[in-house]
C-alpha positions as CSV (number, residue, x, y, z in Angstrom):
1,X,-21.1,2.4,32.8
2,X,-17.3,2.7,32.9
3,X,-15.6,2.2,30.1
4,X,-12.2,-0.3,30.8
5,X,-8.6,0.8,30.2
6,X,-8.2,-0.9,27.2
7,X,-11.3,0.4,25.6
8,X,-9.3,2.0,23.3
9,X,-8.2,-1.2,21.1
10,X,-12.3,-2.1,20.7
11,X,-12.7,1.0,18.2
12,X,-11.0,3.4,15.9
13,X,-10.6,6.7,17.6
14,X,-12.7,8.3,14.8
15,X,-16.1,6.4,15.2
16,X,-18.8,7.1,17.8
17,X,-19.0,4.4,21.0
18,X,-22.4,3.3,18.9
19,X,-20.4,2.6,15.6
20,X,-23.0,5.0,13.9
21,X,-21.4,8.3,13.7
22,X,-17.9,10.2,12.3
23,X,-16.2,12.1,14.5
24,X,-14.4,14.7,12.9
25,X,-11.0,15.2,14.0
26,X,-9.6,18.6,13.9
27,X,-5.8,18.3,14.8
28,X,-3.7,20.7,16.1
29,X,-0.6,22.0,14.0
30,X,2.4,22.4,15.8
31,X,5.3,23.3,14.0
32,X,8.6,21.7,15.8
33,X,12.0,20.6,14.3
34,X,10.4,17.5,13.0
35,X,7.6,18.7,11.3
36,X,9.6,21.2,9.4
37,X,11.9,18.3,8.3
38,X,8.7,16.7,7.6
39,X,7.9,19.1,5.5
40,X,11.1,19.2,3.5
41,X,10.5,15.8,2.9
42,X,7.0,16.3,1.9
43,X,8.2,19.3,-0.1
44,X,10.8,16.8,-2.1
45,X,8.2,13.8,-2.8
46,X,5.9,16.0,-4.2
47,X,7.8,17.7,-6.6
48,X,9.3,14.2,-7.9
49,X,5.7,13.2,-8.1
50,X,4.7,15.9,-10.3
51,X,7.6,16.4,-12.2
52,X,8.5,12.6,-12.9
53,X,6.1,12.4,-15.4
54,X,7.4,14.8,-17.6
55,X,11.0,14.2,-16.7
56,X,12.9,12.7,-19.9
57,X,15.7,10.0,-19.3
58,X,16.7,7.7,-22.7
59,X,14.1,9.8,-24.8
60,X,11.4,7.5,-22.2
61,X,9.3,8.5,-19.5
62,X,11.0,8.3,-16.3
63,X,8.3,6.3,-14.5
64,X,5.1,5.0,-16.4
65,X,2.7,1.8,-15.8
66,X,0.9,2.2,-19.1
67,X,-1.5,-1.3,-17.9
68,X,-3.3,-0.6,-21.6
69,X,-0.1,-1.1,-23.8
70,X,1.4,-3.4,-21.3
71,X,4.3,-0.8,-21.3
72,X,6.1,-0.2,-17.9
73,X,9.1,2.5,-17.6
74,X,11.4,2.5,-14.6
75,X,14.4,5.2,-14.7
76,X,14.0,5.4,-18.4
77,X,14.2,1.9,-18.7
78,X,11.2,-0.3,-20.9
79,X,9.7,-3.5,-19.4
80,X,7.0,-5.0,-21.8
81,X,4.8,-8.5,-20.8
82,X,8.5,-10.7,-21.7
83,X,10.0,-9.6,-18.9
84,X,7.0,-10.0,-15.9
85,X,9.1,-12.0,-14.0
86,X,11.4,-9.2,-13.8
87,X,8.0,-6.9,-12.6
88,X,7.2,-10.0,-10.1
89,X,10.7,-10.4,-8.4
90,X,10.9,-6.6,-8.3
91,X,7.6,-6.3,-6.8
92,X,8.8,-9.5,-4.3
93,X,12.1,-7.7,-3.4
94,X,9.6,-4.4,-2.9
95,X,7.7,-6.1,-0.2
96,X,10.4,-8.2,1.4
97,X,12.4,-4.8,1.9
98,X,8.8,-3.0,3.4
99,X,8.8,-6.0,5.5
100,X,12.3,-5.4,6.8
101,X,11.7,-1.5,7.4
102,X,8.7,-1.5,9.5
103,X,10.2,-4.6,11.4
104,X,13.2,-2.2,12.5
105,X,11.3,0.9,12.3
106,X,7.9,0.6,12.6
107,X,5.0,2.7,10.5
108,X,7.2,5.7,9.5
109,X,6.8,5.7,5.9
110,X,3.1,6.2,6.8
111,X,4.0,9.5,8.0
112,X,6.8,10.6,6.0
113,X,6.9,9.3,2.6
114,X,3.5,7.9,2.0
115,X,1.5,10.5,-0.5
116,X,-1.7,10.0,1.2
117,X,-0.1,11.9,4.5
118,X,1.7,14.3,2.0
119,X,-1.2,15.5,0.2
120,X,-3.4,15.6,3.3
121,X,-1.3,17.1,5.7
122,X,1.3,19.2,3.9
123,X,-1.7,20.4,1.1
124,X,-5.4,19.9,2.1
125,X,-5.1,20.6,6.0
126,X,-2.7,23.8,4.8
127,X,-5.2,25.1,3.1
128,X,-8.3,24.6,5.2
129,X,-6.5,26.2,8.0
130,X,-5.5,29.5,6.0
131,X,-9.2,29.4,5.0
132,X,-10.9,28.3,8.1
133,X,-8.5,29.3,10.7
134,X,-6.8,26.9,13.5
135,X,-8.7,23.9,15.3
136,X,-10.4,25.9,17.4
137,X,-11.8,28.4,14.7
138,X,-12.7,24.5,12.3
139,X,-14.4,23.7,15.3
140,X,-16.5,26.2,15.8
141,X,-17.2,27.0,12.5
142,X,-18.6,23.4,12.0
143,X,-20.8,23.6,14.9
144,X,-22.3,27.5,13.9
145,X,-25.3,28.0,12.2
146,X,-25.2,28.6,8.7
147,X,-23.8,32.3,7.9
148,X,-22.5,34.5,5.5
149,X,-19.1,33.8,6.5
150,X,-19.3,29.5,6.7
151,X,-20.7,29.7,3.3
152,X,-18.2,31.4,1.6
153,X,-15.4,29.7,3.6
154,X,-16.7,26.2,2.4
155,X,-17.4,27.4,-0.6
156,X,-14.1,28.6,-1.8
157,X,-12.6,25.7,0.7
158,X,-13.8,23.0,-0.8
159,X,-13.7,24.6,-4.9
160,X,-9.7,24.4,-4.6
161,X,-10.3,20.9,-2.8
162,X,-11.5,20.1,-5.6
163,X,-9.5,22.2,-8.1
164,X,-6.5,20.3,-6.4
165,X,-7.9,17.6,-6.9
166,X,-8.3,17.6,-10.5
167,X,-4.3,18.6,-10.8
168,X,-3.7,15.0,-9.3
169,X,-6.4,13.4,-11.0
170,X,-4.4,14.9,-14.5
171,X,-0.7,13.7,-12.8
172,X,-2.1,10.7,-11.7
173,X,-3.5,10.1,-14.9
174,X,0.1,10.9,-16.6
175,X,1.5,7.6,-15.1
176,X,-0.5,5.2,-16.5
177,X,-1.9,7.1,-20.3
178,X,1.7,8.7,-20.5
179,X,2.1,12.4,-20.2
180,X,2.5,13.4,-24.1
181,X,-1.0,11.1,-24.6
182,X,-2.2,13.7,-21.3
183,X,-1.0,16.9,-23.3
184,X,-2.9,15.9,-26.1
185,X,-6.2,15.4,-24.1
186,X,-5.9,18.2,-22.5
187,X,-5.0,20.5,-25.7
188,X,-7.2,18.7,-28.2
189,X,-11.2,19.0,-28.4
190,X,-12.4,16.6,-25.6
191,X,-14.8,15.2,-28.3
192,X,-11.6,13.5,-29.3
193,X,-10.7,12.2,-25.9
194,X,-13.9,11.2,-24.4
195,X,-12.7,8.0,-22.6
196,X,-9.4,10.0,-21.2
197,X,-12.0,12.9,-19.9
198,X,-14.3,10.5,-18.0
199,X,-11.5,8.7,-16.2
200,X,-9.5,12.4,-15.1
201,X,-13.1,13.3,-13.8
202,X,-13.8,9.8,-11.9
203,X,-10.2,10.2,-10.2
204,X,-10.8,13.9,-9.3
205,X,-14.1,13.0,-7.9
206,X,-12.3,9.8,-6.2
207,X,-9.3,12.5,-4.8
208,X,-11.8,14.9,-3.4
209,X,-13.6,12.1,-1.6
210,X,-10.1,10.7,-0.1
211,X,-8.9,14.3,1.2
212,X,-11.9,16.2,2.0
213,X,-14.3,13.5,3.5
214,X,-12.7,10.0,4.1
215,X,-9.4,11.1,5.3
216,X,-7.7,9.3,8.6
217,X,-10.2,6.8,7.6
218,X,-8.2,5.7,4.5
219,X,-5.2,5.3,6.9
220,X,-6.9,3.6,9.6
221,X,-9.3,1.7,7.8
222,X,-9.0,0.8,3.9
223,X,-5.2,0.9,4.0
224,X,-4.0,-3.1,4.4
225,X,-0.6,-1.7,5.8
226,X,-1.7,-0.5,8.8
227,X,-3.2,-4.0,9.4
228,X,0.0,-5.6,8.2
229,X,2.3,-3.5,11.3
230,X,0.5,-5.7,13.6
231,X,1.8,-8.5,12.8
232,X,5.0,-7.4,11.7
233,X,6.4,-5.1,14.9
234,X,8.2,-6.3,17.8
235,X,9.0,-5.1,21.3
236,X,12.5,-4.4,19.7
237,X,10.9,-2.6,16.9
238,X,11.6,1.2,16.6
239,X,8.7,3.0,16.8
240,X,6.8,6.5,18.1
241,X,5.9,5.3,21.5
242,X,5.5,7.5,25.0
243,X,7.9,6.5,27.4
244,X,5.6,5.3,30.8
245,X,8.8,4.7,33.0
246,X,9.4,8.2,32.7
247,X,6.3,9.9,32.6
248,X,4.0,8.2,35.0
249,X,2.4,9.0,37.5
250,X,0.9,11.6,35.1
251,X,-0.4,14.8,37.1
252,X,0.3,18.7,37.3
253,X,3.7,20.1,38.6
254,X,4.0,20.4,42.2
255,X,6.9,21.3,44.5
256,X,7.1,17.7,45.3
257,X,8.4,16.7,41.6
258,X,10.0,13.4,42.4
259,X,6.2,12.0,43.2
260,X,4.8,12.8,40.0
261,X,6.3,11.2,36.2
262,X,6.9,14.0,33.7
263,X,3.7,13.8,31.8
264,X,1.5,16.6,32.7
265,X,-1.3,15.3,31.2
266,X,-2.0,18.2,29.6
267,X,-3.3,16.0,26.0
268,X,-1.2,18.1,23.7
269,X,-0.1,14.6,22.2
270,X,-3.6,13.8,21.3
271,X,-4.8,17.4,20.0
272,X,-2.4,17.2,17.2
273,X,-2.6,13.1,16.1
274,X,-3.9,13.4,12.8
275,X,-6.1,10.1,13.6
276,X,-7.4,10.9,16.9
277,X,-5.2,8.8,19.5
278,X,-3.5,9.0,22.2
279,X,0.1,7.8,21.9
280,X,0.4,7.1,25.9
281,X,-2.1,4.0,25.8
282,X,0.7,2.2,23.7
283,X,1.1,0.8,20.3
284,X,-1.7,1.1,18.0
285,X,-2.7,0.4,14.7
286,X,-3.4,4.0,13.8
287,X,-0.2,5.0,14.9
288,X,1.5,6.4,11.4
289,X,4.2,7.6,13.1
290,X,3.8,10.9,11.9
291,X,6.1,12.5,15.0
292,X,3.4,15.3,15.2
293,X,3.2,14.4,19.1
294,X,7.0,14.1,19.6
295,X,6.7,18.1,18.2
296,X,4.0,19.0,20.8
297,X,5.6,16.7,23.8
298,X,9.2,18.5,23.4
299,X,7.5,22.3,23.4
300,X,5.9,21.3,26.9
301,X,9.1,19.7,28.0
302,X,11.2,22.9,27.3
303,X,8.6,24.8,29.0
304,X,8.8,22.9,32.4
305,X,12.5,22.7,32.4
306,X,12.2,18.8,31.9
307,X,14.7,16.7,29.1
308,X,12.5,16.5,25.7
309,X,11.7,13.2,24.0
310,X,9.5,12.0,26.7
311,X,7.5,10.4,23.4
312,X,9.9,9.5,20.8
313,X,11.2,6.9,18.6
314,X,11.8,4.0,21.1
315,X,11.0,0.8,21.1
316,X,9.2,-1.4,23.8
317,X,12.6,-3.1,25.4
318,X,14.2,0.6,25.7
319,X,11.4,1.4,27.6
320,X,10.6,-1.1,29.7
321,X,14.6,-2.8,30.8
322,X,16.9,0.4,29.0
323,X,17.8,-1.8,26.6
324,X,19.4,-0.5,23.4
325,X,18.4,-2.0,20.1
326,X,19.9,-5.0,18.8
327,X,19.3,-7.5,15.7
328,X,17.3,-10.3,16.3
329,X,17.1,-13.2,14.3
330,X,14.1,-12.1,12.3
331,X,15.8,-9.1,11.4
332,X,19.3,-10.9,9.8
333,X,17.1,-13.6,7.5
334,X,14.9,-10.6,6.3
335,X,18.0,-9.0,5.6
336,X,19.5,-12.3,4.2
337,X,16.1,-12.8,1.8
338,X,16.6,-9.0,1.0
339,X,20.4,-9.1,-0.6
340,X,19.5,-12.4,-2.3
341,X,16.8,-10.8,-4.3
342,X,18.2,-7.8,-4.8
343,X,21.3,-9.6,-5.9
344,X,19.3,-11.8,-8.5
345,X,17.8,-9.0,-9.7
346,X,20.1,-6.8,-10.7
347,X,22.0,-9.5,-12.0
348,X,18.8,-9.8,-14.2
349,X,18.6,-6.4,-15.0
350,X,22.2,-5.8,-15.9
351,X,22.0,-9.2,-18.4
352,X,19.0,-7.9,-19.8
353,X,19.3,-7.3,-23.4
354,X,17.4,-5.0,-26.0
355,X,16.4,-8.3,-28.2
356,X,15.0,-11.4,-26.6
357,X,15.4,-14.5,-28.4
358,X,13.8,-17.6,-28.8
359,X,14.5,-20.2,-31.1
360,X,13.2,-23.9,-31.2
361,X,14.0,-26.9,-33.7
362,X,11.2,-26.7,-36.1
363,X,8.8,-29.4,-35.2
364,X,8.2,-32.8,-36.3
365,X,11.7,-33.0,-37.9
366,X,14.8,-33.5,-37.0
367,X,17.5,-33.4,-40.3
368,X,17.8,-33.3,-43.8
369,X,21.1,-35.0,-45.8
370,X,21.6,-32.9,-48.8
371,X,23.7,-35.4,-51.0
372,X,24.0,-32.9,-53.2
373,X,26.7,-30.7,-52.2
374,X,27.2,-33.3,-48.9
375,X,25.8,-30.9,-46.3
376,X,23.2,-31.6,-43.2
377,X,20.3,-29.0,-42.3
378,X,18.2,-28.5,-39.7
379,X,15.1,-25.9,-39.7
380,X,14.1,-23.9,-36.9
381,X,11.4,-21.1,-35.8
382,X,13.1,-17.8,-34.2
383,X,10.7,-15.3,-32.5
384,X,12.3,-11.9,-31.7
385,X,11.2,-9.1,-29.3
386,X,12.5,-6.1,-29.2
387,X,12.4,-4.1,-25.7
388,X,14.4,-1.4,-26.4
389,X,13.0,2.0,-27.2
390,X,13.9,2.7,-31.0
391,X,13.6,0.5,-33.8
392,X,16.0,-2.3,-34.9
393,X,17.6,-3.5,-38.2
394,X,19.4,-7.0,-37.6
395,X,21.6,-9.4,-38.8
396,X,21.8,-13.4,-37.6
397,X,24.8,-14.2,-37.8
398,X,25.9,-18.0,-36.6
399,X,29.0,-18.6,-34.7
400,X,30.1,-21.5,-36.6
401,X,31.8,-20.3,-39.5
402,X,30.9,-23.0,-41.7
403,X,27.5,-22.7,-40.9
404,X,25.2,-21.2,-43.6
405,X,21.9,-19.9,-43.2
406,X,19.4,-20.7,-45.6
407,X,15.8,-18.5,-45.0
408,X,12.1,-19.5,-45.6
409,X,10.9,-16.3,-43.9
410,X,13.2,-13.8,-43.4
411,X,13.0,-10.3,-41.4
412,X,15.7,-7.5,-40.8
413,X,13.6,-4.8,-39.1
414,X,12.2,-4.4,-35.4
415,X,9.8,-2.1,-34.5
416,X,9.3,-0.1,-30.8
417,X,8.2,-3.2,-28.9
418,X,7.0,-4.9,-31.8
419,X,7.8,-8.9,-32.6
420,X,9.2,-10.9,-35.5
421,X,9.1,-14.6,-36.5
422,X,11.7,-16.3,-38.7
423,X,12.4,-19.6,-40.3
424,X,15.5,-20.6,-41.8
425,X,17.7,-23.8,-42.9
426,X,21.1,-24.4,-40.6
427,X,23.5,-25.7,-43.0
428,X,26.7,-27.5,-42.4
429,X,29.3,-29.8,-44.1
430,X,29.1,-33.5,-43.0
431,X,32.5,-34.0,-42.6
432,X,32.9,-31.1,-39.8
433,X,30.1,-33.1,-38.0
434,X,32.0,-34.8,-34.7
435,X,29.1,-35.9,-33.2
436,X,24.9,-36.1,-33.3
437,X,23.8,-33.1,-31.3
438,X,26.4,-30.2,-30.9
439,X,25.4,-26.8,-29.7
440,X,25.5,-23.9,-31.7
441,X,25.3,-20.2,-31.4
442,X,24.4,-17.0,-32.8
443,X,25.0,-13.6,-32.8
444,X,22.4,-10.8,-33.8
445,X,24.3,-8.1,-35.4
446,X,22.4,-4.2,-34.6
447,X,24.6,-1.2,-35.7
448,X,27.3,-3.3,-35.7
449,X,27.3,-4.3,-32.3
450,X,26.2,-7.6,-30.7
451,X,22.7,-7.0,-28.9
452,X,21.3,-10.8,-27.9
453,X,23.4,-14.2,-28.0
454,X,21.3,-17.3,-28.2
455,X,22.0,-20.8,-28.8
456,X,20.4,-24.2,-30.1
457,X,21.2,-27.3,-30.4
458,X,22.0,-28.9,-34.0
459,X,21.4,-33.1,-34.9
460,X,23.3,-34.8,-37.8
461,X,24.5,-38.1,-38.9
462,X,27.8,-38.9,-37.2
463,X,30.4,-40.1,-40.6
């Protein structure tokens, strides 16, 4: 039975026709200008991701998501559970601008930033082909019996797997524990760390299974992403595609040249796709626009003495009318949503103070008269925060000079992330009372400087 054209789009390239069976891809390496700026890239990313851990800024981690301690550390910077809706518009803004980027340009993060195609292609697949030997060799060393030689190369193959592995499992681990908490695990008896051992051997076992079995199949099938470009891609859209005006009729090079398109069909583009497709059918979800077949497409073009960048980064209406790219009205409110958030949040960030303060009228009361010396109070509760990374000694200090402060419970002293609650008496003269609820301020007072200004609202008798 013939299969139809679009036969393609019913299964992932990676699955038998049945559904039952993997089929293991063994991609071609070709190294072309773009996969060696690839592999700068790749180069970059992964020393930030190993080194960021251990990378000081403001005597903080640089990045940490300490879920445990409820302690997240951006650039040095402390978030703790007060400021969530700082983490929620953040992770908003994060989205919108993902939204925006694969809008315009399609799945490239996929293959150039994302670490699952780092670690895979620019660390795992390195290795098993200085081990195993090119495609061809994988191939046939897969299909061979078992030998001398196909046990020890699986054997030491899949010991670093693993030993790599481990390493991320550890750096992995780093973001979340911290890396000084890490150091101690790993220099300490593991008596004393057995919770912190079990979870660095469940994520090495849980790395080994993503990069030496599962694979592609993460990309193509767990990751929601992919799913996601579907929706989100246009036929303005810049993405890797093959351009058909130019290169069909496909067909081998004959003197008649003007009969034929330049494709030769000779499926270089689909022995190097890390997920098994072939980029002439179109746009398709398992496209991570790696640029692996632009590599391979451009090498055959330069040998037949045709232009390169018959597949490229192009987008459907280039193809199909020669149209350049142009905003559409999609792209310009993305972008609108995008510089509102971003503007709201860095507003927030930059107002962002050390100490939060809150401070609510005590309840059930609202003054006292103190015939006495012919003064009003009011009592309040005060709850500070600090989200800074050192300890605080405070002062309250009101911005109404008349105004007295009069403590129940009193506290001077913040600790790293730690809270306080106060109660204390507002005092002031009747006669400077002008009306029955004024506001009224206060600064707190930290190594003589002002860290948080918060105000309340004070009730008395009008004379």
């Amino acid at each position: 039975m013939s299969q139809s054209p679009l036969h393609f789009r019913d299964q992932i390239s990676t699955v038998s026709d049945d559904g039952k069976k993997r089929k293991w891809l063994y991609p071609k390496i070709v190294k072309g200008k773009l996969y060696q700026y690839r592999s700068a890239v790749s180069y970059f990313f992964l020393a930030l991701l190993f080194a960021a851990p251990f990378i000081k800024l403001n005597g903080e981690q640089l990045v940490m998501i300490n879920i445990l301690e409820r302690k997240f550390v951006l650039f040095g910077i402390i978030f703790w559970p007060q400021d969530f809706y700082l983490f929620v518009l953040a992770l908003l803004t994060f989205i919108v601008f993902i939204v925006l980027f694969t809008v315009v340009f399609g799945r490239v993060f996929c293959g150039w930033a994302c670490p699952q195609t780092i670690f895979l292609e620019m660390v795992f697949r390195k290795i098993e082909n200085w081990i195993e030997g090119d495609h061809l060799k994988q191939q046939k060393l897969d299909k061979g019996s078992w030998s001398f030689e196909k046990v020890w190369k699986k054997t030491l193959k899949h010991t670093l797997f693993f030993g790599i592995s481990f390493f991320i499992a550890n750096i992995f681990l780093s973001y979340i524990i911290g890396s000084q908490v890490l150091i101690k695990i790993i220099t300490e008896p593991v008596a004393l760390h057995i919770t912190g051992f079990i979870s660095i051997c469940l994520f090495t076992i849980v790395f080994y299974l993503v990069f030496a079995r599962m694979r592609e199949l993460v990309c193509t099938v767990a990751c929601p992403y992919g799913r996601l470009q579907g929706v989100l891609l246009d036929n303005q859209s810049i993405i890797v595609a093959y351009d058909y005006q130019r290169g069909e009729p496909r067909g081998k090079r004959v003197k008649e040249e003007n009969l034929i398109g330049d494709c030769i069909d000779c499926k270089l583009c689909v022995q190097v796709c890390p997920t098994g497709i072939d980029i002439r059918n179109g746009t398709q979800m398992e496209c991570v626009n790696c640029t692996a077949c632009i590599d391979a497409c451009d090498m055959v073009m330069e040998k037949i003495s045709r232009p390169t960048r018959l597949i490229g980064f192009k987008s459907e209406d280039e193809i199909a009318s020669q149209r350049p790219f142009r905003w559409n009205k999609r792209i310009y409110g993305y972008s609108v949503v995008l510089a509102l958030l971003i503007g709201t949040l860095s507003y927030l960030l930059i107002s962002r103070t050390d100490v939060q303060t809150t401070i609510l009228r005590a309840g059930g009361t609202l003054y006292q008269l103190r015939d006495k010396d012919a003064t009003v109070s009011n009592l309040y509760n005060t709850e500070l925060v600090n989200k800074s990374n050192r300890p605080i000694v405070f002062e309250i200090v009101p911005d109404n000079k008349e105004a007295k402060i009069q403590y129940i419970q009193k506290e001077d002293s913040l600790k790293v992330g730690g809270s306080v609650k106060i109660t204390f008496f507002v005092i002031l003269p009747q006669q400077s009372i002008q009306k029955y609820k004024s506001e009224l301020g206060f600064k707190l007072i930290s190594d003589h400087k002002e860290v948080d200004h918060f105000k309340t609202t004070f009730i008395a008798p009008v004379n």
